[in-house]
mmCIF file of the N, C-alpha and C atoms, coordinates in Angstrom:
data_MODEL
# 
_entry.id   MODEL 
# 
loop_
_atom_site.group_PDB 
_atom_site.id 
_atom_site.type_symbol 
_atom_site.label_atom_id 
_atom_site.label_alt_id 
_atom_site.label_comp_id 
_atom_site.label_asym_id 
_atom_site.label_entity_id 
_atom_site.label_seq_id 
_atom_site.pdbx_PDB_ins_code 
_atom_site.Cartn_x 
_atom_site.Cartn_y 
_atom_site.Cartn_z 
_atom_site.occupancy 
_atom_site.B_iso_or_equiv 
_atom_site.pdbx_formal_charge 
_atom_site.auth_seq_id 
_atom_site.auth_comp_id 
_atom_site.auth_asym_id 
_atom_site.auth_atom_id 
_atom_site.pdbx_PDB_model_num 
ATOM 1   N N  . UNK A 1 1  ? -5.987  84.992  146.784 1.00 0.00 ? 1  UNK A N  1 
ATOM 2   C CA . UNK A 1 1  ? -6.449  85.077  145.405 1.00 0.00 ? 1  UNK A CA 1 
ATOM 3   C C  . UNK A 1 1  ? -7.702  85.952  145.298 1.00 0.00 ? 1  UNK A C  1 
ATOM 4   N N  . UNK A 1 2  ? -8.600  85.780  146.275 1.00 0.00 ? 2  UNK A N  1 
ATOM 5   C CA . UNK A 1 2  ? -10.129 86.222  146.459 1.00 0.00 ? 2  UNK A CA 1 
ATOM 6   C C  . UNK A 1 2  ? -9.795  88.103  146.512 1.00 0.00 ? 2  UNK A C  1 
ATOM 7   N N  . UNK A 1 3  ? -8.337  88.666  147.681 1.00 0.00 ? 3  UNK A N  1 
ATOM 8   C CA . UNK A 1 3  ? -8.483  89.331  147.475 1.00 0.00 ? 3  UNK A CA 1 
ATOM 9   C C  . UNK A 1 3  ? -7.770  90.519  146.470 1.00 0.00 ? 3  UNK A C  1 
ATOM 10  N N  . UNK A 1 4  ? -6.634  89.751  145.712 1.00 0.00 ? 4  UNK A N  1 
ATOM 11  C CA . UNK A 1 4  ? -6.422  90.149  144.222 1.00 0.00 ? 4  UNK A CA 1 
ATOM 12  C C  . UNK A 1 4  ? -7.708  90.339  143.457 1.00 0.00 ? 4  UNK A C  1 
ATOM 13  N N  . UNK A 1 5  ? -8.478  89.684  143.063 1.00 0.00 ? 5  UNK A N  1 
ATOM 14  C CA . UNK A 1 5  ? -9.762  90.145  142.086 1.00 0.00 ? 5  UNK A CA 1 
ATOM 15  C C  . UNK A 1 5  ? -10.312 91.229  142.848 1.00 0.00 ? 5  UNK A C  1 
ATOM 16  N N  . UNK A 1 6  ? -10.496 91.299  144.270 1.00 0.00 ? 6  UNK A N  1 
ATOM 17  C CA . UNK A 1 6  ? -11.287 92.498  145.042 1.00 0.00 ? 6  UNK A CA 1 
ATOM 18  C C  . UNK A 1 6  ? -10.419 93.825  144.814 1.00 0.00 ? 6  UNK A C  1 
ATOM 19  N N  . UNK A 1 7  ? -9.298  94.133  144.848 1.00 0.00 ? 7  UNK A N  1 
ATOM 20  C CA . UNK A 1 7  ? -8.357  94.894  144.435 1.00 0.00 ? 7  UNK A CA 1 
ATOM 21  C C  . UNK A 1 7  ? -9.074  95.702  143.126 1.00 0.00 ? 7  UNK A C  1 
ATOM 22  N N  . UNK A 1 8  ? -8.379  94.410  142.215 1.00 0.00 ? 8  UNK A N  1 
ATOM 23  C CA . UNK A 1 8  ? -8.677  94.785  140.870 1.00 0.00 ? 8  UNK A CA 1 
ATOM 24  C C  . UNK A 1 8  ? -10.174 95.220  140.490 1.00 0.00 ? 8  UNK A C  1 
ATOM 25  N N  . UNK A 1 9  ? -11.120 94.722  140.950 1.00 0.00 ? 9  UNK A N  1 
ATOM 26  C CA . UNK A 1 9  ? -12.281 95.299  140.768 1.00 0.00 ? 9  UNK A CA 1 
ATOM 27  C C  . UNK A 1 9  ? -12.828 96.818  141.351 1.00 0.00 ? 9  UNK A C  1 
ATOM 28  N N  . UNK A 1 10 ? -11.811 96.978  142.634 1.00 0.00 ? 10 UNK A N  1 
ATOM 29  C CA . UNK A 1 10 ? -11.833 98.042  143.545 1.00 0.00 ? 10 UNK A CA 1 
ATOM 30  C C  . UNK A 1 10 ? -11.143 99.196  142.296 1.00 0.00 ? 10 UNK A C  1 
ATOM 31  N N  . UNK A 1 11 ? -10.148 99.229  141.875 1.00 0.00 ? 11 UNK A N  1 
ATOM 32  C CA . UNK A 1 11 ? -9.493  100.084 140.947 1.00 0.00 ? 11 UNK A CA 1 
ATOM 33  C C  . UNK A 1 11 ? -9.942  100.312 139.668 1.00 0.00 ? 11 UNK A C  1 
ATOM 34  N N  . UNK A 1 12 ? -10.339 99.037  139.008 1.00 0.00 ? 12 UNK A N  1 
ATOM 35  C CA . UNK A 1 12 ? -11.007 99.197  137.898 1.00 0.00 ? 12 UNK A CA 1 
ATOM 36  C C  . UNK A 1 12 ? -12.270 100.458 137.882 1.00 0.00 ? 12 UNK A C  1 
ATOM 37  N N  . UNK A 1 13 ? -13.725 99.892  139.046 1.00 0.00 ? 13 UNK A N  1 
ATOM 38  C CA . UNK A 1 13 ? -14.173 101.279 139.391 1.00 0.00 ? 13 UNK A CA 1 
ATOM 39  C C  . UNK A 1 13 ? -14.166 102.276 139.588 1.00 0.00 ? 13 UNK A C  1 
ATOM 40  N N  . UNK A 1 14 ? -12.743 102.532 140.354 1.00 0.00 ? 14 UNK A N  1 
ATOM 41  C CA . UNK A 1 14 ? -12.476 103.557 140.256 1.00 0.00 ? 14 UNK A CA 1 
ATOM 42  C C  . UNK A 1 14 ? -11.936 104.827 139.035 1.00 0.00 ? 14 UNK A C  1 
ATOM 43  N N  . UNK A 1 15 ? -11.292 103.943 138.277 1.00 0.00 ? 15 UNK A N  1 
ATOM 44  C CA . UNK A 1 15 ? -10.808 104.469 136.843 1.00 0.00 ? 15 UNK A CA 1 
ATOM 45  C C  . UNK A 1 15 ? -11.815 104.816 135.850 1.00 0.00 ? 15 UNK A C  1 
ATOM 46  N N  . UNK A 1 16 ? -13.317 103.885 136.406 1.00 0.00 ? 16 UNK A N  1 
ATOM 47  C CA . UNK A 1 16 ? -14.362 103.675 135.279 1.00 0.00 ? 16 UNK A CA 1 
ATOM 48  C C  . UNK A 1 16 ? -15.157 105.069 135.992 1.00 0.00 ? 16 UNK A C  1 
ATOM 49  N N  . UNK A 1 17 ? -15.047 105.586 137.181 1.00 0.00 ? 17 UNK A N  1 
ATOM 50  C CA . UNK A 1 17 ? -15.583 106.322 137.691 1.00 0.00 ? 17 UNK A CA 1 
ATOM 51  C C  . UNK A 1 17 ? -15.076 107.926 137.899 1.00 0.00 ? 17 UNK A C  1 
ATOM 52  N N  . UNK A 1 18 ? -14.098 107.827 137.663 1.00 0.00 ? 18 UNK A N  1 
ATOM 53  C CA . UNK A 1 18 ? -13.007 108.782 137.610 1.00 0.00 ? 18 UNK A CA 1 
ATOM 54  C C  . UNK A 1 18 ? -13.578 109.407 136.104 1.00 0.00 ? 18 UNK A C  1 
ATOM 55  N N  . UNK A 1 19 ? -13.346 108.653 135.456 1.00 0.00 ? 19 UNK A N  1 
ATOM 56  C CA . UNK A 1 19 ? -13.182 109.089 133.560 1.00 0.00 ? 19 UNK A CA 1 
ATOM 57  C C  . UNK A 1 19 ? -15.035 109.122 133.380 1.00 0.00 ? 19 UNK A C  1 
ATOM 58  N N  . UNK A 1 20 ? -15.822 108.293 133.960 1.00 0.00 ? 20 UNK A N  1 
ATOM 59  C CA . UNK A 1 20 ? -17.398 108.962 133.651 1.00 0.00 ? 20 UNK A CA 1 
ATOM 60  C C  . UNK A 1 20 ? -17.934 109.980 134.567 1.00 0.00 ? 20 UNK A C  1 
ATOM 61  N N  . UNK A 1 21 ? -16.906 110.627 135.783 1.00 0.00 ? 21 UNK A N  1 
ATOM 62  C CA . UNK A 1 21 ? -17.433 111.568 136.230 1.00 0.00 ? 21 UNK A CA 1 
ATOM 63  C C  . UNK A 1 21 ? -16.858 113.224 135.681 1.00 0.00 ? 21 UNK A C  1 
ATOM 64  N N  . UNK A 1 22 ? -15.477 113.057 135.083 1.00 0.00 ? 22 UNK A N  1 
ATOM 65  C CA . UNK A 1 22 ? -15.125 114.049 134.862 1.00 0.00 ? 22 UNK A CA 1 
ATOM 66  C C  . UNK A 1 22 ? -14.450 114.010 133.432 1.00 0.00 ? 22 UNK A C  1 
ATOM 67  N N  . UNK A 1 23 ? -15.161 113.148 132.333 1.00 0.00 ? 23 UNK A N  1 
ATOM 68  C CA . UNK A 1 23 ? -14.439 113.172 130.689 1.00 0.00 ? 23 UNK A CA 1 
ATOM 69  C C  . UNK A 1 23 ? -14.468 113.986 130.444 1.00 0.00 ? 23 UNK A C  1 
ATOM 70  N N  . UNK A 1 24 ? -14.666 115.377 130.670 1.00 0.00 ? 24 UNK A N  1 
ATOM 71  C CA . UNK A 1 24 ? -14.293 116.744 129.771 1.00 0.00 ? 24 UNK A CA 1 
ATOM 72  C C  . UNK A 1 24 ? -12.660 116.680 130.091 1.00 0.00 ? 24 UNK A C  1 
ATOM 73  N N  . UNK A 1 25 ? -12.425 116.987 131.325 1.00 0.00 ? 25 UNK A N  1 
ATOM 74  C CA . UNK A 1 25 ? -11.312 117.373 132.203 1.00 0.00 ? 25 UNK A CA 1 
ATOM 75  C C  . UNK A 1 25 ? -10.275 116.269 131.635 1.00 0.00 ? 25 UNK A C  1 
ATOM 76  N N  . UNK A 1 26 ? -10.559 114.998 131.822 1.00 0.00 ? 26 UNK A N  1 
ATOM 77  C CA . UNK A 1 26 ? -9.660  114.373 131.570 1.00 0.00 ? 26 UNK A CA 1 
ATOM 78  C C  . UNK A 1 26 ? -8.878  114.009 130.286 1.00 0.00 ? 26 UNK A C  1 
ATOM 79  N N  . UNK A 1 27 ? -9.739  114.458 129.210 1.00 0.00 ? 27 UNK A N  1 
ATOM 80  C CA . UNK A 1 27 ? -9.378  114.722 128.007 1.00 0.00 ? 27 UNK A CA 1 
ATOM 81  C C  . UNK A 1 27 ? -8.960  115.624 127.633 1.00 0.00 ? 27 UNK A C  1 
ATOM 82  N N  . UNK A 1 28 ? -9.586  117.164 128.441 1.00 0.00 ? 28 UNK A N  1 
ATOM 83  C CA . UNK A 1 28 ? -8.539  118.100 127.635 1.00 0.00 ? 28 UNK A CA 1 
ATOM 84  C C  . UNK A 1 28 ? -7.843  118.871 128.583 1.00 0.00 ? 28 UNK A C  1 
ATOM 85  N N  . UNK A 1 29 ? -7.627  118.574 129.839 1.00 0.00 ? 29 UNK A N  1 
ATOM 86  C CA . UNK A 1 29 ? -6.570  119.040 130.597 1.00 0.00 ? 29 UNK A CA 1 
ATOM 87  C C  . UNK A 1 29 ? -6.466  118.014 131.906 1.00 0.00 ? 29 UNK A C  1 
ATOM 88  N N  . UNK A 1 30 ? -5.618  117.155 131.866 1.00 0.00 ? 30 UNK A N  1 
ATOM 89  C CA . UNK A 1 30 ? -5.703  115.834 132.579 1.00 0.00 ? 30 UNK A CA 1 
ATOM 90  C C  . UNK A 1 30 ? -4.700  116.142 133.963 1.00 0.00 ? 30 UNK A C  1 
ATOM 91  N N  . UNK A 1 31 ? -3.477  116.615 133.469 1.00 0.00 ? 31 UNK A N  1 
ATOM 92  C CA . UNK A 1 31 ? -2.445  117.067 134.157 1.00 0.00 ? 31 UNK A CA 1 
ATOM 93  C C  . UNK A 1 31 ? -3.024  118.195 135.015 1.00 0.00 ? 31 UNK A C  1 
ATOM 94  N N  . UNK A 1 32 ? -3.716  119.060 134.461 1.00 0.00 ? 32 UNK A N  1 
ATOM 95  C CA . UNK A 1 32 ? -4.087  120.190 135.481 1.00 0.00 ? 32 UNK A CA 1 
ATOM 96  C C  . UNK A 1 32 ? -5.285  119.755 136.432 1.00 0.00 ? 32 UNK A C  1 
ATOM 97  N N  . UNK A 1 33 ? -6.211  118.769 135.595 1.00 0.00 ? 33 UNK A N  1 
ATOM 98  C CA . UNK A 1 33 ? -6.995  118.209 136.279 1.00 0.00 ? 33 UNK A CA 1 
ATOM 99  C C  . UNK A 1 33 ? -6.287  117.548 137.898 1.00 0.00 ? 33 UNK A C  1 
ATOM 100 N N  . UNK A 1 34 ? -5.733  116.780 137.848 1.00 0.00 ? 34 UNK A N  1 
ATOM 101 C CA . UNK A 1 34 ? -4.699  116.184 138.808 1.00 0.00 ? 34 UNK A CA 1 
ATOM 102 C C  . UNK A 1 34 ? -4.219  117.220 139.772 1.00 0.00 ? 34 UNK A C  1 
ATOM 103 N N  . UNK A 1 35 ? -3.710  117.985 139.607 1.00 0.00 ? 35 UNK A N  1 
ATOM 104 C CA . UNK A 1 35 ? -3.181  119.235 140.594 1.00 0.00 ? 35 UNK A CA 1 
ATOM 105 C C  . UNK A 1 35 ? -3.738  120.007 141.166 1.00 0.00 ? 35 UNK A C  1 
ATOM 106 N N  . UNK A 1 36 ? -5.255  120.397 140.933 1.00 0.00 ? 36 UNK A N  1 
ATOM 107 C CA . UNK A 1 36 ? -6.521  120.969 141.426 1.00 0.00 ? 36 UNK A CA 1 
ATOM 108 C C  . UNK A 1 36 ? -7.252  119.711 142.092 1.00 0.00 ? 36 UNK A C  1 
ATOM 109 N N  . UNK A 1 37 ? -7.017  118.333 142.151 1.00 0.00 ? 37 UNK A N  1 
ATOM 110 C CA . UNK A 1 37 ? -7.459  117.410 143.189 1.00 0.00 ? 37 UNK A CA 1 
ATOM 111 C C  . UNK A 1 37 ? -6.817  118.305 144.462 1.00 0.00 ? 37 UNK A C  1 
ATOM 112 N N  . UNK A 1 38 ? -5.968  118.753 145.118 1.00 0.00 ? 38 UNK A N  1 
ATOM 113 C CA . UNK A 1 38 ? -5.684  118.689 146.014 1.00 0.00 ? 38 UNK A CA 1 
ATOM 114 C C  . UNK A 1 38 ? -6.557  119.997 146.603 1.00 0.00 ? 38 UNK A C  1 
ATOM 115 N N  . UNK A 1 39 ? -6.750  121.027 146.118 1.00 0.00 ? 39 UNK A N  1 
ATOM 116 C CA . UNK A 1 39 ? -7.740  122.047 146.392 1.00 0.00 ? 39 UNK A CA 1 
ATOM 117 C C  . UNK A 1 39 ? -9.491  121.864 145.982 1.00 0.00 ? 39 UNK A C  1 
ATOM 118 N N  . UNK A 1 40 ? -9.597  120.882 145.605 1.00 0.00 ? 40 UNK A N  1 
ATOM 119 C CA . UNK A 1 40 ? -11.116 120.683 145.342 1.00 0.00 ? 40 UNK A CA 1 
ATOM 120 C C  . UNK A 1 40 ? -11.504 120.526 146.686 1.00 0.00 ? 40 UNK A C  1 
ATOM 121 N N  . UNK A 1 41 ? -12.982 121.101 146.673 1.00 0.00 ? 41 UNK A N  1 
ATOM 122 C CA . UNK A 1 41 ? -14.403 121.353 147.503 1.00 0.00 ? 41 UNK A CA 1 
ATOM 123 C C  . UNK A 1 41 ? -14.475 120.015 148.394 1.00 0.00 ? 41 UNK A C  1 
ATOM 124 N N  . UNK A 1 42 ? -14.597 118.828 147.537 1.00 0.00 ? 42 UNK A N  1 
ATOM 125 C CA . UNK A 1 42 ? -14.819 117.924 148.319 1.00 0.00 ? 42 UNK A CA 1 
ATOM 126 C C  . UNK A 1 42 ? -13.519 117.000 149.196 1.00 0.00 ? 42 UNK A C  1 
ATOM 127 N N  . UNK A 1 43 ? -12.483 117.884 148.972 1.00 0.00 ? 43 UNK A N  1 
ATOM 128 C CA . UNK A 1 43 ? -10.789 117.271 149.100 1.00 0.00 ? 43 UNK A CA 1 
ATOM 129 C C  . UNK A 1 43 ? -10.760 116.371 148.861 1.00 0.00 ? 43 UNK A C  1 
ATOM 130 N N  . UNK A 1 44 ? -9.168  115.943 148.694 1.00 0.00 ? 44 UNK A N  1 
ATOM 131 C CA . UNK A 1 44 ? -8.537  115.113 147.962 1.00 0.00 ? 44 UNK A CA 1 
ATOM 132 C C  . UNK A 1 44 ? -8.399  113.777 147.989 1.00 0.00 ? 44 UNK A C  1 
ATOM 133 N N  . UNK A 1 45 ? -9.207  112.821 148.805 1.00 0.00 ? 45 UNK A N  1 
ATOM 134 C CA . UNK A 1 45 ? -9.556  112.017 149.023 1.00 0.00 ? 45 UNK A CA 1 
ATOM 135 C C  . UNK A 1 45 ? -10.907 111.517 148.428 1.00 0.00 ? 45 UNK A C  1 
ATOM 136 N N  . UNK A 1 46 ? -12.233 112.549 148.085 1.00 0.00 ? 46 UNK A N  1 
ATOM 137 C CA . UNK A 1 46 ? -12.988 112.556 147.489 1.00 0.00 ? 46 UNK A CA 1 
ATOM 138 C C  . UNK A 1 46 ? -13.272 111.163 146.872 1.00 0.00 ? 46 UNK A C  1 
ATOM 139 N N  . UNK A 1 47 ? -12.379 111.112 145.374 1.00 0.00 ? 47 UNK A N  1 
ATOM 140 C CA . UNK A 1 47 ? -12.297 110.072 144.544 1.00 0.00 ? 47 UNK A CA 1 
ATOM 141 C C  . UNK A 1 47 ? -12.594 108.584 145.244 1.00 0.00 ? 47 UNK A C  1 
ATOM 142 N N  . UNK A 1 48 ? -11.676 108.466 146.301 1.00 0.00 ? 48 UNK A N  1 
ATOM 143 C CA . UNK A 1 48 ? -11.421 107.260 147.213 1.00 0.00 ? 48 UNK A CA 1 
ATOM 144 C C  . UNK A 1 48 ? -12.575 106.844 147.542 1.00 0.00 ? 48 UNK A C  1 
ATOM 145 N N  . UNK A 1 49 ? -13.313 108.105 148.432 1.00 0.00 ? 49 UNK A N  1 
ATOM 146 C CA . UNK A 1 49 ? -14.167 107.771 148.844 1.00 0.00 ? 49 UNK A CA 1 
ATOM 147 C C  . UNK A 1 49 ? -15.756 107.183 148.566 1.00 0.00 ? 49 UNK A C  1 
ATOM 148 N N  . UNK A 1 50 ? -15.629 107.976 147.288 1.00 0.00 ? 50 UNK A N  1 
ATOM 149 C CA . UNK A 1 50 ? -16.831 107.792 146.406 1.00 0.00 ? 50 UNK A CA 1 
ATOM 150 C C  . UNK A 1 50 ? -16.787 106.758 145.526 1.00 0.00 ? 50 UNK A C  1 
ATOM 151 N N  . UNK A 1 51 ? -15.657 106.135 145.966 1.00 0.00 ? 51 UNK A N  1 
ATOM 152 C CA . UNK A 1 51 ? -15.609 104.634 144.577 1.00 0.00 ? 51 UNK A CA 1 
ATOM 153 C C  . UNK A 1 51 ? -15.581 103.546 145.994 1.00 0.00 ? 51 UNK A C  1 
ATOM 154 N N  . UNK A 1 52 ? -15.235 103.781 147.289 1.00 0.00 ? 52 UNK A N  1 
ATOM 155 C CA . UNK A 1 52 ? -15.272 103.164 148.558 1.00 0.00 ? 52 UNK A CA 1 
ATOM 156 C C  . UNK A 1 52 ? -17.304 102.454 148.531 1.00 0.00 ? 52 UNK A C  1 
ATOM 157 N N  . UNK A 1 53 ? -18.118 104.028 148.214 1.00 0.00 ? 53 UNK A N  1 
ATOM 158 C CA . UNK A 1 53 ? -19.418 103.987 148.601 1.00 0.00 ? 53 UNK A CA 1 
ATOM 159 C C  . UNK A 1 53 ? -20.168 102.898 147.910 1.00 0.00 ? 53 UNK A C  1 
ATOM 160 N N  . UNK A 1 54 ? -19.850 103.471 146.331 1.00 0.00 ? 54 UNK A N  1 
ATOM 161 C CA . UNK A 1 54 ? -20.118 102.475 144.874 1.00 0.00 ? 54 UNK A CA 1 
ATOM 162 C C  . UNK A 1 54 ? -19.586 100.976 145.550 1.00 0.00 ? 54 UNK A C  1 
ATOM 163 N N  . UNK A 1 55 ? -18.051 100.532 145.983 1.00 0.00 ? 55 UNK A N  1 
ATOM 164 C CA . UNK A 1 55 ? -17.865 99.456  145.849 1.00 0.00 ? 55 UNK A CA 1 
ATOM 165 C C  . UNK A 1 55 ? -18.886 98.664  147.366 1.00 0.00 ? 55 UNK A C  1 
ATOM 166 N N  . UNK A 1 56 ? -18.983 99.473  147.645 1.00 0.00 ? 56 UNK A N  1 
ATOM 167 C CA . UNK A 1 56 ? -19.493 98.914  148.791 1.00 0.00 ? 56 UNK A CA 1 
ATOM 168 C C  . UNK A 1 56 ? -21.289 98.399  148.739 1.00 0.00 ? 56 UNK A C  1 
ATOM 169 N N  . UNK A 1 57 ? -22.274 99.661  147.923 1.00 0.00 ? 57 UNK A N  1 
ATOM 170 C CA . UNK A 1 57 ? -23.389 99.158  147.450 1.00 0.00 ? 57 UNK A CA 1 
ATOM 171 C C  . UNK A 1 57 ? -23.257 97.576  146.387 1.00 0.00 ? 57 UNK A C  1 
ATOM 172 N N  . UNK A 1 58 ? -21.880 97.830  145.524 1.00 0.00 ? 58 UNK A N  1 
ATOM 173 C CA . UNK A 1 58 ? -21.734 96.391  144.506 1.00 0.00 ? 58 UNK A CA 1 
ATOM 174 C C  . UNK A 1 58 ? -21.536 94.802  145.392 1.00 0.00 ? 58 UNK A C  1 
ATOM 175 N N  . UNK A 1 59 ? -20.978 95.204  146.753 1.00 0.00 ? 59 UNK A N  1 
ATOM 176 C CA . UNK A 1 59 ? -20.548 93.971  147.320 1.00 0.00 ? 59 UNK A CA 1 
ATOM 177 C C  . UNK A 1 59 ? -21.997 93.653  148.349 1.00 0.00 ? 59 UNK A C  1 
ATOM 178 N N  . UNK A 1 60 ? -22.414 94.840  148.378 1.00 0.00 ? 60 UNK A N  1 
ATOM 179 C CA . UNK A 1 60 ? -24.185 94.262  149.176 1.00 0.00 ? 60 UNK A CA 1 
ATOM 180 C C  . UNK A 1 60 ? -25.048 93.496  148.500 1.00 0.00 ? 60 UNK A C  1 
ATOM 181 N N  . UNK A 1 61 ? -24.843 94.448  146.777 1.00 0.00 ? 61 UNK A N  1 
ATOM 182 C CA . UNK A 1 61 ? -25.855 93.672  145.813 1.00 0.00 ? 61 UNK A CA 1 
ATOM 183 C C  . UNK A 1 61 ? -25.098 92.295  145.536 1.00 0.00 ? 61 UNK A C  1 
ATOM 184 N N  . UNK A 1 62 ? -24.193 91.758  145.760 1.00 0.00 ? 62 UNK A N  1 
ATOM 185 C CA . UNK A 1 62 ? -23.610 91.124  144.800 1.00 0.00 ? 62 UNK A CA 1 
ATOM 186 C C  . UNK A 1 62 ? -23.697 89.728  146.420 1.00 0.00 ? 62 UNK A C  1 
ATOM 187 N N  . UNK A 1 63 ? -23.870 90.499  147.286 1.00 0.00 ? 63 UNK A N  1 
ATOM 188 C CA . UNK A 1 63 ? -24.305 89.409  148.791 1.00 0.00 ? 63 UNK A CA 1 
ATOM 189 C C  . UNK A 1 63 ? -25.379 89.125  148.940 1.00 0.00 ? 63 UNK A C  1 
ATOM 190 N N  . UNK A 1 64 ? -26.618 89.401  148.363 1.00 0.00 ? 64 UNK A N  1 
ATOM 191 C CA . UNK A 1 64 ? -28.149 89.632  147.989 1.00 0.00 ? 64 UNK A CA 1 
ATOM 192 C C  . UNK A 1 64 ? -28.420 88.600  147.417 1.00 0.00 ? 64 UNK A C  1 
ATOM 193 N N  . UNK A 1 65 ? -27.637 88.951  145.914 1.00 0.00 ? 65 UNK A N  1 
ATOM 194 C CA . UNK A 1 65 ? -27.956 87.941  144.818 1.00 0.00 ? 65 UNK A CA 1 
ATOM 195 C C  . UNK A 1 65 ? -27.207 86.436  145.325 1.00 0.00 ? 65 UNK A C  1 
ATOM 196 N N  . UNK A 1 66 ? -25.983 86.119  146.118 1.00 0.00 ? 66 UNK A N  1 
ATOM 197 C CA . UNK A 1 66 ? -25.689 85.063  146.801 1.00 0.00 ? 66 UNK A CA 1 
ATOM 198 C C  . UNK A 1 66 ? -26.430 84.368  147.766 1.00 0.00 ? 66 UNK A C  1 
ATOM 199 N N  . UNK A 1 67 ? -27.073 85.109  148.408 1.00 0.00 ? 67 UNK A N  1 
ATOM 200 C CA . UNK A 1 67 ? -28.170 84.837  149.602 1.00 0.00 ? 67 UNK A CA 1 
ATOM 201 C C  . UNK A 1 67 ? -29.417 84.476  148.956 1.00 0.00 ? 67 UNK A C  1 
ATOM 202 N N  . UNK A 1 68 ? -29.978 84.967  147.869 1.00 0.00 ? 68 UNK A N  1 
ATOM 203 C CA . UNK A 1 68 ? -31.078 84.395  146.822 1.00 0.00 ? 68 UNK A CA 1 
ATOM 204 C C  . UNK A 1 68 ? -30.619 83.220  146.361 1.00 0.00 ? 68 UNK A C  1 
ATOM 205 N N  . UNK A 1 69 ? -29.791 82.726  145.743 1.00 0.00 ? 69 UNK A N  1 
ATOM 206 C CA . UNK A 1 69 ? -28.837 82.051  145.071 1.00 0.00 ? 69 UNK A CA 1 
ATOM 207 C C  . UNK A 1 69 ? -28.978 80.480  146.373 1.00 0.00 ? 69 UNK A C  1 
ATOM 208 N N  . UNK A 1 70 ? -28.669 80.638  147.504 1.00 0.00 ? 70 UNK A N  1 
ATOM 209 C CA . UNK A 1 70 ? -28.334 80.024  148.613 1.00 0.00 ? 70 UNK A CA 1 
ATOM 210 C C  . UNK A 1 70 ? -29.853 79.542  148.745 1.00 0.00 ? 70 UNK A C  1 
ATOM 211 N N  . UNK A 1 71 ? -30.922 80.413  149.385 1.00 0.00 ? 71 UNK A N  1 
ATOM 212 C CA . UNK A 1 71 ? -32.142 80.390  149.669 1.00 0.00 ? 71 UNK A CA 1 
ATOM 213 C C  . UNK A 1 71 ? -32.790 79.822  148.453 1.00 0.00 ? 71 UNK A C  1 
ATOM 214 N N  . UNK A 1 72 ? -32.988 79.579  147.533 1.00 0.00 ? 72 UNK A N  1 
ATOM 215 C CA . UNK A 1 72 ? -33.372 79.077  146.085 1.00 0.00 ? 72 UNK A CA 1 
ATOM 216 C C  . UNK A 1 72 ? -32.905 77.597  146.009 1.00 0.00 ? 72 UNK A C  1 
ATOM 217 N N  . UNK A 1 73 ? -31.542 77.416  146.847 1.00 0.00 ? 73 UNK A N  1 
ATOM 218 C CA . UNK A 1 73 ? -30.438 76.148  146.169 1.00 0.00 ? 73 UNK A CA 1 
ATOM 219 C C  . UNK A 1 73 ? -31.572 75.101  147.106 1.00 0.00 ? 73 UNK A C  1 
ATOM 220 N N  . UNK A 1 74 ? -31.689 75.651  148.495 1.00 0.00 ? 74 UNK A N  1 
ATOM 221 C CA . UNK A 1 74 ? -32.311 74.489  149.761 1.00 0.00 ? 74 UNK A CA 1 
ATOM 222 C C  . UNK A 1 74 ? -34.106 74.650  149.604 1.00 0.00 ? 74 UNK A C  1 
ATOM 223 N N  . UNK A 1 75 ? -34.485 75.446  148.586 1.00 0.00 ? 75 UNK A N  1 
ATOM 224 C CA . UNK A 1 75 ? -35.986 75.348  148.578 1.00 0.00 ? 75 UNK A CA 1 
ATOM 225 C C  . UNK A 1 75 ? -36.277 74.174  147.375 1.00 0.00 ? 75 UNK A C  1 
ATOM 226 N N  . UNK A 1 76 ? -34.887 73.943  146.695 1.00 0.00 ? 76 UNK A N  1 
ATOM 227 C CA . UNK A 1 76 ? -35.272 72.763  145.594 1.00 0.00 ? 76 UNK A CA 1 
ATOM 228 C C  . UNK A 1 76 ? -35.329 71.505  145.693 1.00 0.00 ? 76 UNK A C  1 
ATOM 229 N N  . UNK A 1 77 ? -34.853 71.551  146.905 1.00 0.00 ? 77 UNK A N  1 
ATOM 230 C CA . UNK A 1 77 ? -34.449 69.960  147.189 1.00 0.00 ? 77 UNK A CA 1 
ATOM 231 C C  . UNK A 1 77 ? -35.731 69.379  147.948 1.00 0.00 ? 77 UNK A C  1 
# 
């Protein structure tokens, strides 16, 4: 179950990252946009990778704020 939501959060970013890195392109030539992935500078994996980096800073911060969360729970008692 845990890693269905990780999925979905993994893709969601990516779509959210996709469309705020390149909304010109994807609005007015989407299809051509797509077919010049495979010859872009940073190749075609690019995308993957750069939503890999993002998801990966979100699951540090998001292990931070659990570890505060944890450390906070045993200083109350």
């Amino acid at each position: 179950m845990h890693l269905f939501k990780e999925v979905k959060i993994f893709f969601s970013l990516f779509l959210f990252l996709s469309i705020a890195m390149h909304f010109n392109a994807w609005i007015e030539y989407p299809i051509k946009h797509l077919n010049n992935l495979s010859s872009s500078s940073l190749g075609i994996w690019h995308p993957f990778v750069l939503t890999l980096i993002v998801y990966i800073l979100i699951c540090v911060g998001r292990g931070l704020v659990f570890l505060w969360k944890k450390l906070n729970q045993n200083n109350t008692l």
